[in-house]
Z-matrix of the N, CA and C atoms (Angstrom, degrees):
N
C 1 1.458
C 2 1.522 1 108.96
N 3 1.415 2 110.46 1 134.34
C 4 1.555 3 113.62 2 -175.36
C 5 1.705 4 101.95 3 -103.70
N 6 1.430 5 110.75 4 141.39
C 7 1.785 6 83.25 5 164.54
C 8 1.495 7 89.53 6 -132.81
N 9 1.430 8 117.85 7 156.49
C 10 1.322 9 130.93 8 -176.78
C 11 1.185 10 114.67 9 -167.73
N 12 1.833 11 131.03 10 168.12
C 13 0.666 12 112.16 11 174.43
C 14 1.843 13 135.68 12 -87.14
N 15 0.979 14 114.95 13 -162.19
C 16 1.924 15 111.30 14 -172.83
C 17 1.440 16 107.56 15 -137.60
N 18 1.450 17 115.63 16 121.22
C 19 1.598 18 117.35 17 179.55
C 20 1.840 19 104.87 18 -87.50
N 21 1.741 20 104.02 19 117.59
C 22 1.482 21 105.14 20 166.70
C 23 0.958 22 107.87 21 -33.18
N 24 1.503 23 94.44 22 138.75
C 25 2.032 24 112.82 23 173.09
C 26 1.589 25 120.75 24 81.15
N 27 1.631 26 118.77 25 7.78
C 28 1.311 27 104.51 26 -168.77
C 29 2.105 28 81.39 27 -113.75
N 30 1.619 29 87.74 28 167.97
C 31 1.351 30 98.64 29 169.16
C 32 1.568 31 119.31 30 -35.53
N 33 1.133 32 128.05 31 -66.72
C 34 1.320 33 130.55 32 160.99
C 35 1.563 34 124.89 33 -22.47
N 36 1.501 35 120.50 34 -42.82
C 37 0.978 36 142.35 35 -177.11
C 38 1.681 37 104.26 36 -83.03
N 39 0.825 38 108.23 37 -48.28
C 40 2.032 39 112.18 38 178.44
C 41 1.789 40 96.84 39 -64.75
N 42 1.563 41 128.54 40 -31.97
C 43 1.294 42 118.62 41 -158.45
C 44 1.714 43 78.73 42 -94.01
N 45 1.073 44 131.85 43 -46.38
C 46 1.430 45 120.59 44 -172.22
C 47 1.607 46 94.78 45 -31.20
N 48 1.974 47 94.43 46 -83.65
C 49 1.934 48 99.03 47 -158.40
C 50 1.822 49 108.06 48 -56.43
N 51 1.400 50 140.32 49 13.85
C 52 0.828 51 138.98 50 169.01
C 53 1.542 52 99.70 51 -101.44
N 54 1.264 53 132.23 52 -29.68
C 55 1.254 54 110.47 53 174.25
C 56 1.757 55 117.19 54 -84.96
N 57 1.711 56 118.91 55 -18.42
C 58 0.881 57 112.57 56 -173.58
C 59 1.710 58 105.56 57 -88.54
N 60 1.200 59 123.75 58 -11.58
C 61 1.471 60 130.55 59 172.24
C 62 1.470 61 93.93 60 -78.04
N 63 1.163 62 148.82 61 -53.70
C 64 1.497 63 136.11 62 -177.63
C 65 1.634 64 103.65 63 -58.42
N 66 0.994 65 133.10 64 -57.63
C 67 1.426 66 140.33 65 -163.78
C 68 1.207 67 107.08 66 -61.03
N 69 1.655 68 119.94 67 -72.41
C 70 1.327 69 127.08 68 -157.37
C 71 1.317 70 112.01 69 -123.71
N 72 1.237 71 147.79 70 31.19
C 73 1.386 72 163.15 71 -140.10
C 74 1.629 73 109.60 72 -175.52
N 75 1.066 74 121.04 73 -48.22
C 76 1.709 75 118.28 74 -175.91
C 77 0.951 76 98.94 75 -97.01
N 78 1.325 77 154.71 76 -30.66
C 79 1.819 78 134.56 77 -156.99
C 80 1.794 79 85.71 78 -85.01
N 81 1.060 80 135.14 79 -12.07
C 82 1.433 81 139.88 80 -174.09
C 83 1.035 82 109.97 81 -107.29
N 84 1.516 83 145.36 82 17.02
C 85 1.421 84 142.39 83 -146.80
C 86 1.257 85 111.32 84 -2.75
N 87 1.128 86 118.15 85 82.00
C 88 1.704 87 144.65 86 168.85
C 89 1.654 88 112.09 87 -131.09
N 90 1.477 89 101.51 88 150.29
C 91 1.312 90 114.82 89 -166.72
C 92 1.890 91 90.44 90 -148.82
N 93 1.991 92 101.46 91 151.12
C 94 1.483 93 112.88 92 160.64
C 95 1.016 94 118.16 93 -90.85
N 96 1.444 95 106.47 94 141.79
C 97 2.356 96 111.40 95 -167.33
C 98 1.909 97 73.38 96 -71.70
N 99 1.357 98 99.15 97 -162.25
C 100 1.284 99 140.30 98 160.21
C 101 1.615 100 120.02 99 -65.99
N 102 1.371 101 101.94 100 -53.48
C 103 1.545 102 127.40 101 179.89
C 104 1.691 103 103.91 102 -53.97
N 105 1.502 104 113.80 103 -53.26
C 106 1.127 105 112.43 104 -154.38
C 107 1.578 106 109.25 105 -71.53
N 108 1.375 107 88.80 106 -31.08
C 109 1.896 108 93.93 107 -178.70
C 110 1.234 109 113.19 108 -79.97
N 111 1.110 110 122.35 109 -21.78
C 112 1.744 111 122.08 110 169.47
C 113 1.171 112 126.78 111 -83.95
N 114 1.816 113 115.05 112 -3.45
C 115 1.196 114 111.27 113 154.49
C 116 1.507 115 106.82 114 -95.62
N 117 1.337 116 132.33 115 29.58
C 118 1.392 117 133.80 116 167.21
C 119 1.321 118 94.67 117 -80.68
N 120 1.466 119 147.21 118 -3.90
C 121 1.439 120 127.48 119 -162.84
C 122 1.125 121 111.23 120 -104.11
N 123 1.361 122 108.99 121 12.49
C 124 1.957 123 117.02 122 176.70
C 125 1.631 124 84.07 123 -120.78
N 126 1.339 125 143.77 124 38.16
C 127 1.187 126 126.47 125 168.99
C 128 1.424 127 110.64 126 -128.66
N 129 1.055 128 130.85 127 165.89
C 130 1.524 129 138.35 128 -172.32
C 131 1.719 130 107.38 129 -107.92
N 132 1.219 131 111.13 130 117.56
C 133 2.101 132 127.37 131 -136.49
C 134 1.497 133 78.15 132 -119.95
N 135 1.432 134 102.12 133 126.76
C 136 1.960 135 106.84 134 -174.44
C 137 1.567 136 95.43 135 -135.05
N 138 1.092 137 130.18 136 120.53
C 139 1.590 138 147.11 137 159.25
C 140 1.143 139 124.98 138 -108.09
N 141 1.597 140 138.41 139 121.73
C 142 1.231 141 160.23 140 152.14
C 143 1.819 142 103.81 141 -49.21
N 144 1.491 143 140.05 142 115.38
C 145 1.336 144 110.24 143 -172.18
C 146 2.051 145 87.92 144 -124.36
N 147 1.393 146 121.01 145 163.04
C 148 1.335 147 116.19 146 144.91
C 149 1.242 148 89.81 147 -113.05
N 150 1.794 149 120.65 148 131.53
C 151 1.166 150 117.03 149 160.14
C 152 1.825 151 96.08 150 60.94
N 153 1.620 152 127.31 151 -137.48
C 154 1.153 153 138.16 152 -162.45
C 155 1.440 154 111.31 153 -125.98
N 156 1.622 155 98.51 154 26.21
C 157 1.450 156 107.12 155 177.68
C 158 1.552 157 114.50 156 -99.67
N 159 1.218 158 146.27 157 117.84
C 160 1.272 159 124.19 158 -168.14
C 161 1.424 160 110.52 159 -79.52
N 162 1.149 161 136.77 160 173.75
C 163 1.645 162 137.20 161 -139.01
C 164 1.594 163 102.76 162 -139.65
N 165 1.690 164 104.45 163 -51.45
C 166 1.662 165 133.79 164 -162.18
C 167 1.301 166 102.85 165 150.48
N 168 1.226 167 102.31 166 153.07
C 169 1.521 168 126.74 167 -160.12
C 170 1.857 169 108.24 168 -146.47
N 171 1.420 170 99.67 169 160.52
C 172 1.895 171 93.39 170 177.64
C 173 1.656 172 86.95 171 -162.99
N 174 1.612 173 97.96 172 156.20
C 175 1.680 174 105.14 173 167.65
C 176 1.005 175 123.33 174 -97.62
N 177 1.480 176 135.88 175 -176.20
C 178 1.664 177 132.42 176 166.17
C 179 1.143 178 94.18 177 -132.33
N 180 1.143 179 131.96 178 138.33
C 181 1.464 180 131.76 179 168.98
C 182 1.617 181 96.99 180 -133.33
N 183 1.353 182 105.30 181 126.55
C 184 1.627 183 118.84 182 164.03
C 185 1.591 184 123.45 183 -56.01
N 186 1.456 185 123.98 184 132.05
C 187 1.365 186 116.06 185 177.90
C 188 1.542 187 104.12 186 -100.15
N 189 1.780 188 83.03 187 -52.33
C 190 1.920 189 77.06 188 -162.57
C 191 1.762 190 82.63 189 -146.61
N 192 1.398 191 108.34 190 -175.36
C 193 1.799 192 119.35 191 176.41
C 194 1.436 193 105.83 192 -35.12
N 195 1.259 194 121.69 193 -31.83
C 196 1.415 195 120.58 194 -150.34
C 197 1.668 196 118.48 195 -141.23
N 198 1.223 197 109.89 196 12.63
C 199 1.706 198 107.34 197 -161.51
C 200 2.026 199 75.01 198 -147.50
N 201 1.647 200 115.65 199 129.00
C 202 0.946 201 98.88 200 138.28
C 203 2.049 202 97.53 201 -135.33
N 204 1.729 203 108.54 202 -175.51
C 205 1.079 204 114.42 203 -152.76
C 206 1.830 205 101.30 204 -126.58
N 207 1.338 206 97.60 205 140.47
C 208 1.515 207 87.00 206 -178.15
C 209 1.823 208 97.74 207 -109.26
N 210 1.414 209 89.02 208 146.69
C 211 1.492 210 88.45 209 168.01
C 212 1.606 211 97.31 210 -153.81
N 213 1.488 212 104.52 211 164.05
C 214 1.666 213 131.44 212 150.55
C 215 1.529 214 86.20 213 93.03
N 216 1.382 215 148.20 214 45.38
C 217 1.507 216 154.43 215 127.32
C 218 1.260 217 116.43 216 -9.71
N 219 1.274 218 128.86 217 98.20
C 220 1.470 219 116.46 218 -178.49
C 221 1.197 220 98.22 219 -149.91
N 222 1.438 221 120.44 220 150.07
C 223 1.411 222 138.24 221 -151.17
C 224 1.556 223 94.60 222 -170.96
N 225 1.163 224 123.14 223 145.45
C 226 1.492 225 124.37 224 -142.12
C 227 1.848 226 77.29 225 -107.46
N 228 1.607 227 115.69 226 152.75
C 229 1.407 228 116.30 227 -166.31
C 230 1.708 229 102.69 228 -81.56
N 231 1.221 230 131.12 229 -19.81
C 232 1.500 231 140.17 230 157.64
C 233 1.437 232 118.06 231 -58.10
N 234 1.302 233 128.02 232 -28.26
C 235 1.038 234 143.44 233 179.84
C 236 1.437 235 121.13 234 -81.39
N 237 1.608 236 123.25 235 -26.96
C 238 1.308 237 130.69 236 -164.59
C 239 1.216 238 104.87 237 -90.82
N 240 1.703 239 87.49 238 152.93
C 241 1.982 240 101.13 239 -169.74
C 242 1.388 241 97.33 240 107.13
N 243 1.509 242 130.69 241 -40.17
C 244 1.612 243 114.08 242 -153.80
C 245 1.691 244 103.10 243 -86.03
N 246 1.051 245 130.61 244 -2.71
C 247 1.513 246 131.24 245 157.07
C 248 2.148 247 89.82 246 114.96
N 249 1.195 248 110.14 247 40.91
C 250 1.734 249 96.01 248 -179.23
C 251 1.424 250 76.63 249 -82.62
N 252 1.664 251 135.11 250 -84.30
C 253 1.366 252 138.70 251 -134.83
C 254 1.770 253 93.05 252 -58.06
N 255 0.929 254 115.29 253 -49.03
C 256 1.831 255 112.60 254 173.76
C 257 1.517 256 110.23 255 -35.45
N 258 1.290 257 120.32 256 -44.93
C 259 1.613 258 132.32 257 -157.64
C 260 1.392 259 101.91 258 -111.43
N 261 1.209 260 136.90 259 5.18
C 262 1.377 261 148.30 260 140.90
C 263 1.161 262 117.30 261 -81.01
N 264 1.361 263 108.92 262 -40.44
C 265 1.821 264 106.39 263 -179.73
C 266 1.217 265 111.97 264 -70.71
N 267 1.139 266 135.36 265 -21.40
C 268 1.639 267 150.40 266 -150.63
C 269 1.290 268 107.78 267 -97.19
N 270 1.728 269 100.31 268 -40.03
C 271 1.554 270 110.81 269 -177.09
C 272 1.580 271 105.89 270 -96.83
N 273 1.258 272 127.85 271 9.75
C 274 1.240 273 111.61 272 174.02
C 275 1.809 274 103.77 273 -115.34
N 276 1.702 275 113.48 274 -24.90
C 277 0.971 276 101.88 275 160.72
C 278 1.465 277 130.58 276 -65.32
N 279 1.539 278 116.08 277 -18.97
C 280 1.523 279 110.15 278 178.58
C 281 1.715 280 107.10 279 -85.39
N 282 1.216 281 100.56 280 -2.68
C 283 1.607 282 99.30 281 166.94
C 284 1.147 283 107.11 282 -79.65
N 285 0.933 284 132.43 283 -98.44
C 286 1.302 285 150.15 284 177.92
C 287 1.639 286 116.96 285 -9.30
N 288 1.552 287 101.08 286 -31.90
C 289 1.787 288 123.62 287 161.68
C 290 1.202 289 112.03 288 -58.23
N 291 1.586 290 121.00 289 -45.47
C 292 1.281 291 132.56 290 -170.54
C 293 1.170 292 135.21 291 -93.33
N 294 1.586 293 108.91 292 -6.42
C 295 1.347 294 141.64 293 155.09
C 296 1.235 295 119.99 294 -81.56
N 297 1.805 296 117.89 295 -0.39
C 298 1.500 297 98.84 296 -175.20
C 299 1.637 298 108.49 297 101.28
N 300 1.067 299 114.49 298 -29.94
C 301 1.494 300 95.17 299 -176.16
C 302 1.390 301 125.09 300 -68.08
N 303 1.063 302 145.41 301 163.96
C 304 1.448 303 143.91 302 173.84
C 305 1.597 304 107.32 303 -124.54
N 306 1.539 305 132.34 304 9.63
C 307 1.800 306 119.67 305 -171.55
C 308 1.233 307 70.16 306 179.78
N 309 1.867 308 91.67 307 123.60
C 310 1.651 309 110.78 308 154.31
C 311 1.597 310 97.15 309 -113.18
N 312 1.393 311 104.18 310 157.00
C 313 1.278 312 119.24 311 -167.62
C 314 1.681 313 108.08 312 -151.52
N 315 1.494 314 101.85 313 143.08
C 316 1.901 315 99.23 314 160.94
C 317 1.341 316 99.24 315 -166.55
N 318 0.924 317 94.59 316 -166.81
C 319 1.853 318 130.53 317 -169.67
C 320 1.536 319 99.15 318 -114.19
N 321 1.238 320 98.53 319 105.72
C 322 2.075 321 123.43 320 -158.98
C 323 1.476 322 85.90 321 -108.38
N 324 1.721 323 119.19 322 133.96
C 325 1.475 324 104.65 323 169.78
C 326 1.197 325 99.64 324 -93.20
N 327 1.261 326 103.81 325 160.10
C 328 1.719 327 120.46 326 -167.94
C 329 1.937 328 105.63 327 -46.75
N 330 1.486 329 106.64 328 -54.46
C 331 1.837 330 92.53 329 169.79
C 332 1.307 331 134.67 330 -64.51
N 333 1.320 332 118.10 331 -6.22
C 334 1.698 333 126.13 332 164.46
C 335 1.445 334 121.00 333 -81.56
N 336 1.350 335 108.51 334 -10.60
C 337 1.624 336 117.11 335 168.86
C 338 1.260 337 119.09 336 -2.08
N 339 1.570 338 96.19 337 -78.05
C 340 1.438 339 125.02 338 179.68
C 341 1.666 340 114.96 339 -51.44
N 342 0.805 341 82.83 340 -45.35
C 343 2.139 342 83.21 341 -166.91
C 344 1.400 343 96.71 342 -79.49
N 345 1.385 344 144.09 343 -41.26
C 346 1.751 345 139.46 344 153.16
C 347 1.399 346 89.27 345 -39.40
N 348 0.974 347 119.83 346 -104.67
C 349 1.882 348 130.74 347 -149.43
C 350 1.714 349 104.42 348 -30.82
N 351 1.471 350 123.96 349 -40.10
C 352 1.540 351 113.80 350 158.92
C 353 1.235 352 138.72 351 -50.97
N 354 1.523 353 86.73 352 -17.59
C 355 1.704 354 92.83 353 -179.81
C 356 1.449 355 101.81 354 -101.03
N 357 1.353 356 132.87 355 13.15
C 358 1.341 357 115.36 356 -152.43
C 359 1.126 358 143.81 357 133.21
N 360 1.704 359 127.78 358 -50.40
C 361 0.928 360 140.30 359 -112.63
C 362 1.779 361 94.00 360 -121.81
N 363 1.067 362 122.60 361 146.66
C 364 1.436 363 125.44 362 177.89
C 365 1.619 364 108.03 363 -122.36
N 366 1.584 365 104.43 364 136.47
C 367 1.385 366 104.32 365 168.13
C 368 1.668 367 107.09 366 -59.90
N 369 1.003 368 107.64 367 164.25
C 370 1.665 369 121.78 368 154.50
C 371 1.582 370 104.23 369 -164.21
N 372 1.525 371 94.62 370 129.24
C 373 1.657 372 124.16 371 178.40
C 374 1.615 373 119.79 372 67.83
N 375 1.065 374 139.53 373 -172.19
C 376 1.493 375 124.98 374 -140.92
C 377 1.619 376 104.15 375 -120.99
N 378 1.044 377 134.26 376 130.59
C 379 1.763 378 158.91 377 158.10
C 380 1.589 379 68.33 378 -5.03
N 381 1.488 380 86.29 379 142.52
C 382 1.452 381 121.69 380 166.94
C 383 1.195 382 111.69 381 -161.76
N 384 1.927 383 142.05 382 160.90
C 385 1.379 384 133.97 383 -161.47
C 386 1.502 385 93.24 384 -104.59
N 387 1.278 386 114.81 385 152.34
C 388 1.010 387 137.09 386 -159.29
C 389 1.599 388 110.66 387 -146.23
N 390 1.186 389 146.46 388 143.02
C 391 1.685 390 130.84 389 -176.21
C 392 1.351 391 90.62 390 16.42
N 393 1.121 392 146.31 391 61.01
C 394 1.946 393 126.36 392 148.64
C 395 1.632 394 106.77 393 91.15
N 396 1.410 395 112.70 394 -3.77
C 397 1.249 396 104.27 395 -158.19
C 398 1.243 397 112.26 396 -147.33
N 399 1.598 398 129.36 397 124.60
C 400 1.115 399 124.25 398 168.74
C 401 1.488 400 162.51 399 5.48
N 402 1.377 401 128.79 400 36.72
C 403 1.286 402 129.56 401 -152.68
C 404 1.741 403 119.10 402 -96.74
N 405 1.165 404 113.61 403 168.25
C 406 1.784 405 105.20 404 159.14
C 407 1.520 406 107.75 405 -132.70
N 408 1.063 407 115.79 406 -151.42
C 409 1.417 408 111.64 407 -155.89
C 410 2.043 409 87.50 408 -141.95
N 411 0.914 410 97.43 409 125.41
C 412 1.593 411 101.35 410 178.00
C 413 1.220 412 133.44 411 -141.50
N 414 1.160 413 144.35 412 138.79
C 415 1.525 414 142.01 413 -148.37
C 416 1.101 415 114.97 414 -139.04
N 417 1.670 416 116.80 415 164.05
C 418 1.529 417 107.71 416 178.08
C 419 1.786 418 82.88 417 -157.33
N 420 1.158 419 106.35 418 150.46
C 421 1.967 420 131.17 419 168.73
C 422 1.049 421 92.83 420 -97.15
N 423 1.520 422 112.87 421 129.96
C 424 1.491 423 134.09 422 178.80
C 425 1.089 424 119.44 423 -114.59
């Protein structure tokens, strides 16, 4: 498994938002505007690959000097357990290390609890809805 990063707009990048619209976008009848993906081009685009197959993918989006935020985690439901989202998280936190950041942070849906908190990660403040669905807000010092 390779993980690296992905330049908006290239093939890689179309299989990302096609895997994260199957995963976490359609079982919810949800869809990405136009808008939303074109502000992906100020974000830092992370792919798991075998070969030119994508694996799971996650974003980084910058908050401030020092906090950035991961979102859109998706790992195909056949796929989980074999350590991709583990080996994505690892590689986006040492980015994000190496960029300067000091606190990664996101919006964890309430059933991923578990697999954040192994790595680390602490709730802070109380479930709120999020796409329709349950989430908290969780952090880690890097």
């Amino acid at each position: 498994m390779a993980l690296r990063m992905i330049d908006h707009g290239t093939k890689e990048y179309l299989q990302m938002v096609h895997l994260r619209h199957e995963i976490l976008r359609k079982p919810l009848g949800l869809t990405f505007d136009d808008a939303e993906l074109e502000k992906e081009k100020e974000d830092i685009l992370i792919g798991a690959f075998e070969d030119d197959r994508l694996l799971g993918c996650c974003l980084l989006s910058p908050m401030d000097a020092s906090t950035i935020r991961l979102r859109q985690m998706a790992v195909p439901n056949s796929m989980q357990g074999k350590g991709i989202g583990r080996a994505l998280m690892i590689f986006a936190e040492n980015i994000a290390r190496d960029q300067g950041y000091r606190k990664l942070c996101m919006h964890a849906r309430k059933t991923a609890l578990g697999f954040y908190e192994k790595l680390g990660y602490t709730v802070s403040g109380e479930e709120f809805t999020e796409v329709t669905i349950p989430h908290y807000i969780m952090e880690k010092a890097l």
